[in-house]
C-alpha positions, 0 to 999 in steps of 0.5 A: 500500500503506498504511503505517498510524499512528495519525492524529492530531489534524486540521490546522486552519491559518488562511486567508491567505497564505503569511507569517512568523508573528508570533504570541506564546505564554505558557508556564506556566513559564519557558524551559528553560534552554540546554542546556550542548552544542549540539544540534539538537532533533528534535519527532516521535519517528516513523521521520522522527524517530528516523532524523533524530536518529540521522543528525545525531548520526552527522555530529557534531550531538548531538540533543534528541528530543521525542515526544508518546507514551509509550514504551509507546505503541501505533505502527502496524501494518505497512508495505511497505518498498521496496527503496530505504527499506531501502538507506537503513536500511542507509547510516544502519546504516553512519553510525551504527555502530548495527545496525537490522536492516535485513536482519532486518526482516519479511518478505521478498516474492516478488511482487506481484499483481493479482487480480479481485475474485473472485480471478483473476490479472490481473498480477504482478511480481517484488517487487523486494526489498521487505519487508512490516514493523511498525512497532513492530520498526523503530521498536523498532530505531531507538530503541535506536540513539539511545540507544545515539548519545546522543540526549536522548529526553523521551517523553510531551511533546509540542510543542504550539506554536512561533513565530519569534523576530526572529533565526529560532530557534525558541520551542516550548511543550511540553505540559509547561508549559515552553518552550525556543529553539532555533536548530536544529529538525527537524519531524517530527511527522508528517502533521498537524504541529503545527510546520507548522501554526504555521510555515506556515499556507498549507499544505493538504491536497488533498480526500480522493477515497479511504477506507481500512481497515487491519487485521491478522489471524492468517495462518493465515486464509490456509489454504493461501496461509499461507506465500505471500511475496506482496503481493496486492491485489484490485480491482473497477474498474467499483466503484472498490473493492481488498482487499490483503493482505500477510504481517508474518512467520509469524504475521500479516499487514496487511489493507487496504481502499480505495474511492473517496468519490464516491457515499458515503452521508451516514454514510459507506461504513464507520463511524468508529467501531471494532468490529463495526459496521465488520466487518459494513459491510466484510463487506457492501461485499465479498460475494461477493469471493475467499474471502481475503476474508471470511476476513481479516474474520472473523479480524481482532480489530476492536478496533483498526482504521484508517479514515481519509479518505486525502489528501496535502499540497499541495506547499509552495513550501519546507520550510524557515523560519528554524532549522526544516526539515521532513521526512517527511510534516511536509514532503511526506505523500502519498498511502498509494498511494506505498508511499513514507512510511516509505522517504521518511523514512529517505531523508530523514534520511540526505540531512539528516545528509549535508548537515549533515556537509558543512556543518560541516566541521571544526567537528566534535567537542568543540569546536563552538561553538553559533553554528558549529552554527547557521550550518552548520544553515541551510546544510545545510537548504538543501542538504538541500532542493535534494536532495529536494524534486525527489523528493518532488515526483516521488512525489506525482505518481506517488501522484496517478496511481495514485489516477486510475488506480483511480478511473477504473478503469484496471489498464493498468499492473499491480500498482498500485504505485508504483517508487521 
């Protein structure tokens, strides 16, 4: 199920082997000077982001969070928030004293469905607690919890380069001129993290095998299926095509179209461009499909659609260099067939926060000390590491047989999600 976001910028690294960067930066200005608290500072105000800085604050780290977006910027279209992702929304709720609705958010699903690709039942499932959620209200949610936790938010600045000094601290070029260090940093900027591409230029991104479509529309195009809580997905095997649809709340629902790569031709299956050119090729790919639809299609503004070439990162060896740990797709984006980005990032940052509040221990409160801040961050990365990368590693290969089950045309195993 896709979990749609702007995409940004493609990641462009230098060959070569892994290695500790040794290149310089000019910033247009001096370093900003050190802040008169330690802080932990936060590149990427995204779900990763915004959870990351309320967590840490929450174990006694105060945060600085920069965000390349406006705060009035557009941030995605819907998800579908599993039952784990909204556990872990509800234990950062718990740390933070700060209500996120977790209980509130979306809509909650019944089932989950397969159907033909003129819409007969191939198999269904309990949908397992999980909700179909924009991104705006959860972001919206997170955001009012950080102010209210203190964090330092500068919106509409992003970090553009960043390079380790001798002693492992960070030095950031912002997109404002300015520079800082700083000996604690959290990247999560997303799948085409500018902190990883710095930091770690061996990474890689595997070959992108499907093309994908997000959209929304009215959910009164559903006509009498309107106020069904269900995640539908539609399939043709022998074309290695889907359409799937899932409901926001009352008035809309998320859309989305997959097909495989191989035997596209040179101009692609849909055009990169937004508008009625990519209706009418989506129109064409599914004629004659369940009336679902065409009429989704037709209903959907396309003013602002998603098309991107899905691909997740090849593993990293470590998310972890001198004071930078990664989270969420800056360490580990998969494949949007894991349903697992959003929830993975919430995880991700409650299991960072915990490790970090192990780690300082009683250097809590007013009287922590900026040395005893970056001590205990290099512990709590490590410790925060050893937790999840199993798991990180576990869902990509779930993600990645999932994608080989589509493309080979196999729906042996049912509703093609993946369980947390």
């Amino acid at each position: 199920m896709p979990q749609p976001a702007p995409p940004p910028p493609a990641l462009r690294p230098p060959p070569g082997p892994a290695r500790e960067p040794a290149r310089e930066f000019a910033p247009e200005r001096a370093p900003e000077p050190a802040p008169e608290r330690p802080e932990v500072v936060v590149v990427g105000g995204g779900v990763a982001g915004l959870s990351a800085a309320l967590a840490l604050t929450a174990a006694g780290a105060p945060c600085a969070l920069y965000e390349r977006r406006a705060p009035d910027a557009f941030s995605g279209m819907g998800f579908l928030f599993t039952a784990n992702g909204l556990d872990a929304l509800r234990a950062l709720e718990r740390r933070a004293g700060w209500p996120l609705g977790a209980d509130d958010l979306g809509a909650p699903l019944s089932r989950m469905r397969l159907l033909s690709a003129r819409g007969e039942l191939l198999a269904e499932r309990d949908a397992g607690g999980a909700r179909g959620v924009r991104r705006a209200r959860l972001t919206r949610a997170l955001e009012e919890g950080c102010a209210g936790a203190g964090v330092r938010l500068h919106a509409d600045v992003a970090v553009v380069d960043a390079a380790l000094d001798p002693r492992g601290a960070l030095r950031l070029a912002l997109s404002d001129g300015a520079a800082r260090v700083a000996p604690c940093v959290v990247g999560a900027d997303g799948a085409r993290s500018t902190l990883r591409a710095a930091l770690f230029p061996e990474a890689r991104f595997a070959p992108s095998r499907l093309l994908e479509v997000v959209g929304l529309a009215p959910a009164e195009a559903l006509g009498a299926a309107r106020g069904a809580r269900d995640l539908v997905k539609a399939q043709d095997p022998a074309r290695r095509v889907a359409f799937g649809y899932m409901p926001l709340d009352e008035r809309e629902v998320v859309w989305y179209a997959q097909m495989s790569q191989e035997g596209a031709p040179p101009e692609g299956w849909v055009p990169e461009e937004d508008g009625e050119g990519r209706r009418a090729a989506l129109l064409r790919r599914f004629e004659g499909w369940a009336p679902f639809t065409r009429d989704l299609l037709e209903a959907c503004p396309f003013e602002r659609t998603y098309r991107w070439d899905t691909r997740d990162l090849e593993p990293l060896p470590t998310a972890r260099r001198g004071g930078l740990a990664l989270v969420g797709d800056a360490a580990h984006a998969s494949l949007t067939l894991s349903s697992q980005g959003v929830s993975g990032a919430i995880e991700d940052a409650v299991a960072l926060g915990e490790a970090l509040g192990e780690a300082l221990g009683e250097a809590l409160g007013a009287g922590l000390e900026a040395s005893a801040l970056a001590a205990a961050w290099r512990d709590a990365a490590a410790r925060f590491e050893a937790r999840r990368a199993p798991v990180w590693r576990r869902r990509q290969g779930e993600a990645r047989a999932l994608l080989d089950d589509f493309l080979w045309g196999d729906t042996r195993r049912g509703v093609p999600v993946a369980q947390p």
